[in-house]
C-alpha positions in Angstrom: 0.0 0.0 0.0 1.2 3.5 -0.7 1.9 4.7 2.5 2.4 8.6 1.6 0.1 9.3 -0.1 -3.4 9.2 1.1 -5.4 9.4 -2.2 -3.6 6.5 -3.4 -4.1 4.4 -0.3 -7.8 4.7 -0.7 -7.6 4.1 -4.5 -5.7 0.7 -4.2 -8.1 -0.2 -0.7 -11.3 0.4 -3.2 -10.0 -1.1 -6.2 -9.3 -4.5 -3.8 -13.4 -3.7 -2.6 -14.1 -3.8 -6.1 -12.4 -6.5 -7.2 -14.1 -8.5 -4.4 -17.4 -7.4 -5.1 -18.0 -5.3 -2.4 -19.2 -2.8 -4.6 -22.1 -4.6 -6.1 -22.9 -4.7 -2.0 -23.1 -1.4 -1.5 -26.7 -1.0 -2.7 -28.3 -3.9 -0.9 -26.7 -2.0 2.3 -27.3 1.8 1.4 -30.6 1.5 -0.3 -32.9 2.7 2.2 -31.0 5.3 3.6 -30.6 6.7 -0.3 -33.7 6.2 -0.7 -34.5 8.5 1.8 -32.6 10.9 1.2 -33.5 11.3 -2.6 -37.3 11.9 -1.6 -36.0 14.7 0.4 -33.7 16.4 -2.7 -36.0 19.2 -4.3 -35.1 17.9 -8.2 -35.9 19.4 -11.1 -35.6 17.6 -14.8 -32.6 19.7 -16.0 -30.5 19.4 -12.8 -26.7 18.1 -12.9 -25.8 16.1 -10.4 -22.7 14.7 -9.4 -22.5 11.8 -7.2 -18.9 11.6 -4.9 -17.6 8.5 -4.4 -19.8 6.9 -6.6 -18.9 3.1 -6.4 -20.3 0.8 -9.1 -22.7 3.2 -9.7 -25.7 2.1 -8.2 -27.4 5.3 -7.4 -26.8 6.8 -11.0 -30.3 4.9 -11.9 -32.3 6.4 -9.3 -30.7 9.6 -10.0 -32.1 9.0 -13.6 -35.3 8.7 -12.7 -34.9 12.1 -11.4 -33.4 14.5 -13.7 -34.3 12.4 -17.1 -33.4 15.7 -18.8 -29.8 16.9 -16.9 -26.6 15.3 -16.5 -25.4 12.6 -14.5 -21.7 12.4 -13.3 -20.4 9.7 -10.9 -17.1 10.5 -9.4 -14.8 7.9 -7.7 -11.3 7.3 -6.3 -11.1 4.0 -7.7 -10.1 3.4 -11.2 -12.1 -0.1 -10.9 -15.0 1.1 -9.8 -15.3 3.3 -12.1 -14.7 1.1 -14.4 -17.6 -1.4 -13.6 -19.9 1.7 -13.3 -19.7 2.4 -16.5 -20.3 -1.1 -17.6 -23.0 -1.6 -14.7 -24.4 1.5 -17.1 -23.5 1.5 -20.3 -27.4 2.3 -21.3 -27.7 5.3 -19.3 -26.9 7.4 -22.6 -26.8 11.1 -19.9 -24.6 9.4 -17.4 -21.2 9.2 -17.3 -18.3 8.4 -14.7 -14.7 9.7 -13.6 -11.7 8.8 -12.0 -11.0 11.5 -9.4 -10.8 13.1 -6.3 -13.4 15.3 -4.2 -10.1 17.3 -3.1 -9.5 18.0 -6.8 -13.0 17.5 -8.8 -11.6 17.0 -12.4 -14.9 19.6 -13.3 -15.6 23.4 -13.8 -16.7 25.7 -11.5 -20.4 26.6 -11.3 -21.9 23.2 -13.6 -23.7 21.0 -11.0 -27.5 21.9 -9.4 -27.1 19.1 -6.8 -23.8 17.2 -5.4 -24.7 14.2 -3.5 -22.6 12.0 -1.6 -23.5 8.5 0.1 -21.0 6.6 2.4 -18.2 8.7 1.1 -16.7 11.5 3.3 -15.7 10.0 5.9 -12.8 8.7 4.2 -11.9 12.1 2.4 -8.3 12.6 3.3 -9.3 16.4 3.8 -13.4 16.9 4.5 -12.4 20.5 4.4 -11.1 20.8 1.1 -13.2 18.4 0.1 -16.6 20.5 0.8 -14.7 23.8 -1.0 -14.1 21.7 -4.0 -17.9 20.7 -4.2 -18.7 24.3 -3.4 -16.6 25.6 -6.3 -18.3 23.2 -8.8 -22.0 24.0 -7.6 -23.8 26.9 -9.3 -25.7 29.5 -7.3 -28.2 28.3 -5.6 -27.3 24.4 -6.2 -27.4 22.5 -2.7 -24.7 19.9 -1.3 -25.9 16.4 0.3 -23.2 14.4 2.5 -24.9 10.7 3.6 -22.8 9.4 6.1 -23.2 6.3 8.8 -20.0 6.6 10.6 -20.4 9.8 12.8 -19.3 10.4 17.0 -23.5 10.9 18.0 -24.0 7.4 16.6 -22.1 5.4 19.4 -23.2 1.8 17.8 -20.5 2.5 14.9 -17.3 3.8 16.9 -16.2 0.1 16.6 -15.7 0.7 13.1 -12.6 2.6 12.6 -10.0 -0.1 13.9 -11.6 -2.5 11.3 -10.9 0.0 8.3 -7.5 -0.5 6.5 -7.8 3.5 5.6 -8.0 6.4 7.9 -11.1 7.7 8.8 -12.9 10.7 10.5 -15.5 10.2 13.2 -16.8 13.8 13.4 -20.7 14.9 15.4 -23.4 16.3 13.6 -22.2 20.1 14.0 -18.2 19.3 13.2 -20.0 18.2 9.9 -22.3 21.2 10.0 -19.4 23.5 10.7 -17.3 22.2 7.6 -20.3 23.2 5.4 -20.6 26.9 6.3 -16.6 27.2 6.7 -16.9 25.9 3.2 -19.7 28.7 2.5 -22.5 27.0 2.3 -25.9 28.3 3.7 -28.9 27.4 5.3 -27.0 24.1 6.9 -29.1 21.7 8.1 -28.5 17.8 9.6 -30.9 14.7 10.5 -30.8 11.5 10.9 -32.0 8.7 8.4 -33.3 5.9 10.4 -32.7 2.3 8.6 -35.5 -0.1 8.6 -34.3 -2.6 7.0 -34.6 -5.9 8.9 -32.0 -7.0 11.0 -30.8 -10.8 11.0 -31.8 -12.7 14.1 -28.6 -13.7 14.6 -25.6 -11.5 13.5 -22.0 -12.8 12.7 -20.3 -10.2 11.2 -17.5 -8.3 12.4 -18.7 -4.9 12.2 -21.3 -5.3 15.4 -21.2 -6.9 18.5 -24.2 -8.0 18.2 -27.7 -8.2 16.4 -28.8 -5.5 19.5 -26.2 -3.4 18.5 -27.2 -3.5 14.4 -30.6 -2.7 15.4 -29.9 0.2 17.7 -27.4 1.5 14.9 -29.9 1.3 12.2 -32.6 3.0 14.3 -30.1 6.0 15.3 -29.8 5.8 11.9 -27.4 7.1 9.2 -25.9 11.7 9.2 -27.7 13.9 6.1 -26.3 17.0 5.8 -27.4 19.5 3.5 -26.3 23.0 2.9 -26.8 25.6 -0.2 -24.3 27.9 -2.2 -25.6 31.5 -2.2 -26.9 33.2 -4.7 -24.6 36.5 -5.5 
């Protein structure tokens, strides 16, 4: 692994995601939560969107649904993902998907109505620059949405970071919040996304201690926060 460089330690952990098919996972286990979060987005037909840390591109479907009119552009660290994203939607003929970084978004300024983000920034090397960079590429008026499970006021999911072979960040609610309007965003607002979907009876994974604990997490539920770019 390329220990000096944090952008490429998360591209070669996700290409190895990808190339297990964790990818293709990340739907069954987000679904809900982006669901949710989509039905709260104010879309309009024309709107761009960009989608950080896209994966294998999953969302870029029900994103379609959504602005059958605008642009869709999924953005992800990982050359592989990206990769079977574009395979995973080769028919999506106003889609497409990019290798890059939300410290350096390989876009101009002022193009995209929405930026969403799901499961993503939390393993931004920099959230701060991170946030700027989708500031800079939002027009006036366009909104930023951050989807996150791995946040401090969620205590069920502190077990997490020890597990990860990247660094994270386990900020609250309002370290999050604060980003946004150091990043100059407006009207900043957080909930939380409770998951319903059912838990196992019995759990054997390694991220939870036990079924209890999945169940409490899901019910806390995942971070949204929003915020909007003034208009001049």
């Amino acid at each position: 692994m390329a220990e000096g460089n944090p952008q490429e330690r998360l591209r070669e952990e996700f290409n190895r995601w990808a190339d297990a098919g964790r990818g293709e996972e990340m739907e069954r286990e987000h679904r809900r939560i982006a669901e949710q979060t989509l039905a709260l987005m104010p879309f309009r037909a024309t709107d761009n969107v960009l989608d950080v840390g896209c994966g294998v591109g999953w969302l870029a479907r029900r994103l379609a649904e959504r602005v059958p009119e605008g642009r869709i552009v999924g953005m992800d660290v990982s050359d592989q993902m990206v990769r079977r994203a574009r395979r995973n939607n080769a028919d999506l003929v106003h889609a497409l998907f990019i290798v890059g970084s939300v410290e350096e978004i390989p876009w101009e300024s002022h193009f995209f109505d929405k930026v969403i983000s799901v499961e993503s920034a939390y393993y931004w090397p920099d959230p701060a620059a991170g946030l700027r960079e989708i500031f800079r590429v939002l027009r006036e008026g366009g909104s930023a949405w951050i989807l996150i499970n791995y946040y401090r006021d969620n205590p069920h999911c502190h077990q997490w970071g020890p597990l990860l072979a990247v660094p994270t960040h386990l900020l609250s609610a309002e370290e999050w919040a604060g980003l946004f309007r150091q990043a100059g965003f407006v009207e900043v607002a957080w909930h939380c996304i409770p998951d319903d979907t059912p838990v196992p009876e019995v759990y054997t994974g390694r991220w939870f201690r036990d079924a209890a604990q999945m169940r409490a997490f899901r019910q806390q539920g995942a971070l949204l926060i929003h915020g909007t770019k003034p208009r001049a």
